[in-house]
N, C-alpha and C positions, 0 to 999 in steps of 0.2 A: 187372501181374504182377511187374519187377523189381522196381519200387518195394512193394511188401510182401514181398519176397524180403530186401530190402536192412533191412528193418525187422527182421524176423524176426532176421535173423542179428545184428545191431545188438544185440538183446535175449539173443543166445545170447553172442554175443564180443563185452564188451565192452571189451578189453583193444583190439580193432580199431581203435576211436575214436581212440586217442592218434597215433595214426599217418595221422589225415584229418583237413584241416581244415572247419568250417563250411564255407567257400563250395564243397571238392567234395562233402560229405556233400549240401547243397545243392543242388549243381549235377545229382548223378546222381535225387535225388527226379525233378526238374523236368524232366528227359531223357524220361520217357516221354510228356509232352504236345510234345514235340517230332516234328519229319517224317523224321527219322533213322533210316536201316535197323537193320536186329533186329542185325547183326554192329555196327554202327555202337557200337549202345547197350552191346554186352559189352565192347568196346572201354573207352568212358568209363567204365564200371563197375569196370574193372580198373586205369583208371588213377586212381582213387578212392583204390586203395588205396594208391598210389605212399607212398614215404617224405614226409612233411611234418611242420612242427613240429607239438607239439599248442595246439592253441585252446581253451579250456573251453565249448564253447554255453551252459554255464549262466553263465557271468558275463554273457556276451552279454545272454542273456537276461532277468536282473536290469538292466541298465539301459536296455533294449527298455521293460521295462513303465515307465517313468517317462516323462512326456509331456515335450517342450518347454516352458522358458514364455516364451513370444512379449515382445517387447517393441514399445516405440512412442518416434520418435522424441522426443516431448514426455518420454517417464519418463527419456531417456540426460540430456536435457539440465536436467531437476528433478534428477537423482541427482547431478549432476555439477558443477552450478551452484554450490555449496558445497563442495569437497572438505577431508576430513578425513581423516587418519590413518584410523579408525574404518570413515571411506567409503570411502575406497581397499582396504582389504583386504578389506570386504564383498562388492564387485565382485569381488576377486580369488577370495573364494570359489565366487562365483557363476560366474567363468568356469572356477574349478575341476572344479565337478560341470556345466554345462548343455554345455562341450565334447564330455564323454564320452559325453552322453546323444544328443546329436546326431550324433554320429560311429556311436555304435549303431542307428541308426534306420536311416542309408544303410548301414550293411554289412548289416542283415539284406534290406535291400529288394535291396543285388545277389545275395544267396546265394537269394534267390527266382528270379534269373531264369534262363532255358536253360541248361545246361550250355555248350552249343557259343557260348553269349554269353558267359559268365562267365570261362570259358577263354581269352578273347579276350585276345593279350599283353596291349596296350594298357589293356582294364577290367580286366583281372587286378593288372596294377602300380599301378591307381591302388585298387584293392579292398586290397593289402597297405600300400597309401602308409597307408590312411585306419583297418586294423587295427594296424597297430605306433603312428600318433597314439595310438587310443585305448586300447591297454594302456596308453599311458607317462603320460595325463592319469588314467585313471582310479585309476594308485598313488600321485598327488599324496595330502600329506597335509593335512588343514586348514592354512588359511594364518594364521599369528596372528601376525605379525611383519613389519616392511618390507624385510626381509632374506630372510625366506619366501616374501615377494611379488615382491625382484628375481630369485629362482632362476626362478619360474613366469615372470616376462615372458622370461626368457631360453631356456626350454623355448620356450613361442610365439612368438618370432620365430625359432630355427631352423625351428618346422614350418611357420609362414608361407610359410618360403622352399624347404623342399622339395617344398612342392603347389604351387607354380606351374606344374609337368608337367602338374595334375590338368585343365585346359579341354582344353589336346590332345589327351594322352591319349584322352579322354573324347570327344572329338570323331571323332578317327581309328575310336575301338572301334566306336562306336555306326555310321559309316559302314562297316567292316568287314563288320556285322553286321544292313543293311538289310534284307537278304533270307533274316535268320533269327528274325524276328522282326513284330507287324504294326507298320507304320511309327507310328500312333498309340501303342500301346504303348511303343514307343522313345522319343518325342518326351516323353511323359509323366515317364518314366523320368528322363530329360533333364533337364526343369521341373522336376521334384523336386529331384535331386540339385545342379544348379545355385541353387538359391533355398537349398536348405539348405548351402552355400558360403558364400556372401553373407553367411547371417546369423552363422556361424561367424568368419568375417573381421569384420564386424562387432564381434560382442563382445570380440572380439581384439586388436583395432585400438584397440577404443575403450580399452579398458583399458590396453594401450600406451599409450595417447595422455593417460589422466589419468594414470598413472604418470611420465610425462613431464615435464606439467604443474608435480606435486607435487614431482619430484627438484628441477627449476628452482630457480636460488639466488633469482630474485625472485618465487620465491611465497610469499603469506601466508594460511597454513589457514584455511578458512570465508572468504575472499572471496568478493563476490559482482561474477561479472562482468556487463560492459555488454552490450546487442544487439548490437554490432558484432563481437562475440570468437565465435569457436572454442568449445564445449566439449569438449571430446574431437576426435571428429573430426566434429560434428554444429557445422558452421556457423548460428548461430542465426537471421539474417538474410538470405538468399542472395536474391542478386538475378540475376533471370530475366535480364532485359539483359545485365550484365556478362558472365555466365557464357557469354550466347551471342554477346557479341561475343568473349570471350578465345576460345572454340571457332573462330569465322570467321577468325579472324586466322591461327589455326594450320591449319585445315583447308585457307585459301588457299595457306600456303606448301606442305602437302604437294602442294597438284594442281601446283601448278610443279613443285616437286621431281620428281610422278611423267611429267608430260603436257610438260615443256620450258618454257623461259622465255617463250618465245616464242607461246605456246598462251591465248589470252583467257578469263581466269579469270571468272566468273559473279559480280556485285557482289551481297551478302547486305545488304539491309536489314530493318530491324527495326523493328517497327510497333505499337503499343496500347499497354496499359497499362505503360508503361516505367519506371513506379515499384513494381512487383509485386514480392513479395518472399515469402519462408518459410524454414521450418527444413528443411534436411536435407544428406545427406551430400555433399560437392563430386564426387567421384570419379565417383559413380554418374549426375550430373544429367552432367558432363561426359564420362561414356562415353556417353550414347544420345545427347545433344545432334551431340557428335561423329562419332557413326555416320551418323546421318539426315543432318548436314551435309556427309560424305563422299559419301554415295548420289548427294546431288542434286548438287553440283558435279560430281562425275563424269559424271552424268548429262546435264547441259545440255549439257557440252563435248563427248561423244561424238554427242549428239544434235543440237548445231550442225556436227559436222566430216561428218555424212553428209548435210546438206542440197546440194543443187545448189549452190549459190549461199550460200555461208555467210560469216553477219553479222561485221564484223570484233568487234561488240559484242552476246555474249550475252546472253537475258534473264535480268535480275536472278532472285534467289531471296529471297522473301518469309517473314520471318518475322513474324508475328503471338499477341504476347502480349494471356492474356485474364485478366483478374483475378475471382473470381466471389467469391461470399461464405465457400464451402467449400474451391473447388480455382485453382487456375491451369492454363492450359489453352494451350499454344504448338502452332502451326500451321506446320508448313513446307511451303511449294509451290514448286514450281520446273515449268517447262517445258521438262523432259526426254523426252520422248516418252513418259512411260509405260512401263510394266513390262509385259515380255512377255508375252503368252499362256501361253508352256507353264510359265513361270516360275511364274505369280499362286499356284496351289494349293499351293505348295512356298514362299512368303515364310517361313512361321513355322516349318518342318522343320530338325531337327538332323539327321533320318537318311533323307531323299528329295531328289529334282529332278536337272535334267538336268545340272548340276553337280558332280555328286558326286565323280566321280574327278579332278575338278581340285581341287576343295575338300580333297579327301584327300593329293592329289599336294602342295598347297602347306605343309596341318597339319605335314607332314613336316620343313618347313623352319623352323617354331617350336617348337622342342624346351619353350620357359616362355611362361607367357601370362598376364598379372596382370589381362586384362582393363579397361585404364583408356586414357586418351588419351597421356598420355607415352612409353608401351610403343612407339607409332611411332615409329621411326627414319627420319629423314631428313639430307637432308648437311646439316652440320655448321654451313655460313655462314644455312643457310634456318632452320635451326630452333632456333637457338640460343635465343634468345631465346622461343620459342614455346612449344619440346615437351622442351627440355633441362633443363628445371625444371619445378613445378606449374604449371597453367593458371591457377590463383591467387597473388595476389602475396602474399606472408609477409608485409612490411612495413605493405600497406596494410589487412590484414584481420585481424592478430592484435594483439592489445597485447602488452608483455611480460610480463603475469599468466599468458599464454596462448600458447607456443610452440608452433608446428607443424612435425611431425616433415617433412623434405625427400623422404621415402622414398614416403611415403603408403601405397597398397597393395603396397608393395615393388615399384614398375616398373622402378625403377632396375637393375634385376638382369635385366629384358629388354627382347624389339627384335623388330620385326618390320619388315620392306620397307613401304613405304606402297601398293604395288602390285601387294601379294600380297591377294588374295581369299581368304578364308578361309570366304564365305558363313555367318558367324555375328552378323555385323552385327545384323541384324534380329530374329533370336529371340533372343538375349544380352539385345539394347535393351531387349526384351519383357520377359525376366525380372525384369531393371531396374528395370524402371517397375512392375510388377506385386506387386514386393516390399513395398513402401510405399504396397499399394494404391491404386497408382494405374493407368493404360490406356496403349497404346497404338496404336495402329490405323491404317490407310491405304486411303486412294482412290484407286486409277491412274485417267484418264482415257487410254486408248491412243490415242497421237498427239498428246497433247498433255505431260501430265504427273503428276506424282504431288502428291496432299495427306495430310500426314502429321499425327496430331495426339497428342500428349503431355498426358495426362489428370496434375496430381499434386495432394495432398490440402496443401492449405495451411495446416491448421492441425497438422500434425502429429501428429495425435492417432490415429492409427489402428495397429495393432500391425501386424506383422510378416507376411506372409503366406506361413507354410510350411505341410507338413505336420508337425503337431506331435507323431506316433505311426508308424510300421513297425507291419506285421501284427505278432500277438500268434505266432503259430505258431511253435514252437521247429523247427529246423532239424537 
């Protein structure tokens, strides 16, 4: 009954509109599929009408109906393999229009959900972080120039750096907001909006990163570079090994860091196909690697310190690469007892388990989250050398055709304790891995240990895995 009250009147005063934006016009539709008393609902209805700037839904809406277009790692490193004048501001166009259209897809998918969600400080701040992005991408004007093109890299690395808020944020809201919503539905929400991050940084990053390239006083237009280079920020070659020995080396020094010197750290070896290799992004392969290799060192050490009789030398932690004709496929075991009971159905949740209000209590204390491995902070003499720079070496992985930016995902501008749990380890990983269609998945054995296994596509060729469209419904 509101909601055709609110239509009604919408059709009679329309001068109303200018004074609501989308997400409450929005917010009060969706109020009445909500469990919210009848005073409740006059309430939100009345604060609908509060002062706010105006938003036009129809510009929204024009670039709502324009789909994604997905990409694959194989087309960043064909487009990019050659760069030209020509190519470079093509990409610049492309990051011109495909920003705005993605950024339009997640604001209409939050202006669909509850009000009493929408409301939420936390999704609210990151609802306006990701509405003032896409006013200001979508009055870019074509880019015809390399001068055109350094204004746009200089628009996107400030927004870079001011959605760094947006994982918190988002992590806090969506926990706020457990029991207003059904936890699936949340989690969903979640996967969405995080995968369409990803691919947003992404093309962002990447186009930074030829722009970089191409400033570079020793580049020469249309080279063609070797396997061993960079193209953007898609490592052409990445080898499984190194990446997960540079991850054990730092993941060791954090457990000192966090567990004492004096606490026997879990030896990581590394097993199978040790020459395995593919294209894809460093950042992403060394955030989940890093993740699952924090799980389990933690793991073993908490789970040697409550034996009776505990070993001065824990069991090792196995990693097992596996090279297949499609994908590479890395395995980590460790003999950590296993993962709890009450825990197991809450692994892959952003907004359930018995965790929650510590997960919430510590969000608190990462105001930015670039989500990558260097973003851990640890003292200064442990990790200098590990997590105070890339987990990859500049020198030994780029020629000078091919410069790599020191920033990366911009972590340098955050820091989290390595002792804070944040419970987003494992669904982040997932999103991760899941983006470049690849898997991730786990086997507790309780009382013994966990086997974790990293599915990823070797040859590269597979596109991007978002949702490429937002409902059509105008709001």
């Amino acid at each position: 009954m509101l909601s055709h009250t609110l239509r009604h009147a919408s059709r009679q005063c329309q001068p109303l509109a200018r004074s609501v934006s989308p997400a409450q016009v929005a917010a009060v539709r969706t109020i009445t599929h909500s469990t919210t008393c009848h005073s409740q609902r006059r309430h939100y209805a009345a604060a609908a009408t509060a002062s706010a700037s105006w938003r036009p839904v129809s510009v929204l809406d024009d670039w709502v109906a324009r789909e994604a277009r997905p990409i694959s790692l194989r087309q960043l490193m064909v487009f990019g393999r050659s760069l030209t004048e020509s190519r470079l501001i093509s990409s610049a166009n492309y990051v011109r229009t495909e920003l705005p259209s993605r950024l339009a897809h997640r604001i209409r998918d939050m202006q669909q959900l509850p009000y009493v969600v929408v409301t939420n400080p936390h999704i609210n701040e990151v609802y306006d972080l990701y509405y003032n992005a896409f006013d200001t991408f979508r009055k870019i004007k074509e880019i015809k120039t390399i001068e055109d093109n350094d204004k746009l890299c200089s628009i996107i690395s400030k927004t870079l750096k001011s959605h760094l808020t947006v994982i918190p944020k988002l992590a806090m809201g969506i926990l706020e907001c457990g029991g207003l919503m059904n936890p699936q539905d949340l989690d969903k929400f979640m996967n969405t909006i995080l995968k369409s991050r990803i691919s947003r940084r992404v093309i962002a990053e990447q186009h930074l990163s030829l722009t970089e390239t191409y400033n570079s006083p020793n580049f020469s237009p249309g080279a063609t570079l070797s396997e061993s280079d960079f193209i953007g920020e898609v490592f052409i070659k990445c080898s499984a090994r190194d990446v997960i020995s540079r991850c054990a080396r730092a993941i060791t020094a954090l457990a000192r860091s966090t567990n004492g010197p004096d606490v026997p750290i879990p030896e990581i070896k590394i097993l199978g196909h040790l020459d395995a290799s593919f294209p894809y992004i460093l950042s992403h392969l060394e955030y989940i690697v890093g993740e699952l290799l924090r799980n389990s060192v933690q793991a073993v050490i908490d789970h040697q310190a409550k034996q009776a009789s505990p070993s001065e030398t824990p069991p090792p932690i196995e990693i097992t690469i596996c090279e297949a004709q499609e994908h590479v496929i890395i395995r980590i075991s460790d003999r950590g007892g296993g993962i709890p009971r009450d825990e197991l159905p809450y692994l892959w949740s952003f907004s359930k388990g018995p965790q929650s209000q510590n997960r919430l209590k510590n969000l608190g204390q990462v105001p930015r989250m670039a989500a990558t491995m260097q973003e851990l902070h640890i003292e200064e003499e442990l990790g200098r050398a590990d997590l105070k720079t890339p987990l990859y070496n500049q020198e030994s992985f780029s020629s000078p055709k091919t410069p790599r930016t020191q920033e990366g995902s911009l972590s340098t501008l955050t820091s989290r304790p390595p002792n804070l749990r944040l419970g987003m380890g494992l669904p982040l990983s997932r999103v991760y891995a899941e983006y470049w269609a690849g898997s991730l998945n786990l086997h507790s054995l309780e009382g013994y240990g966990v086997d974790a296994f990293l599915q990823i596509s070797r040859l590269g060729n597979k596109n991007e895995q978002l949702t490429t469209r937002a409902s059509m419904d105008a709001v």
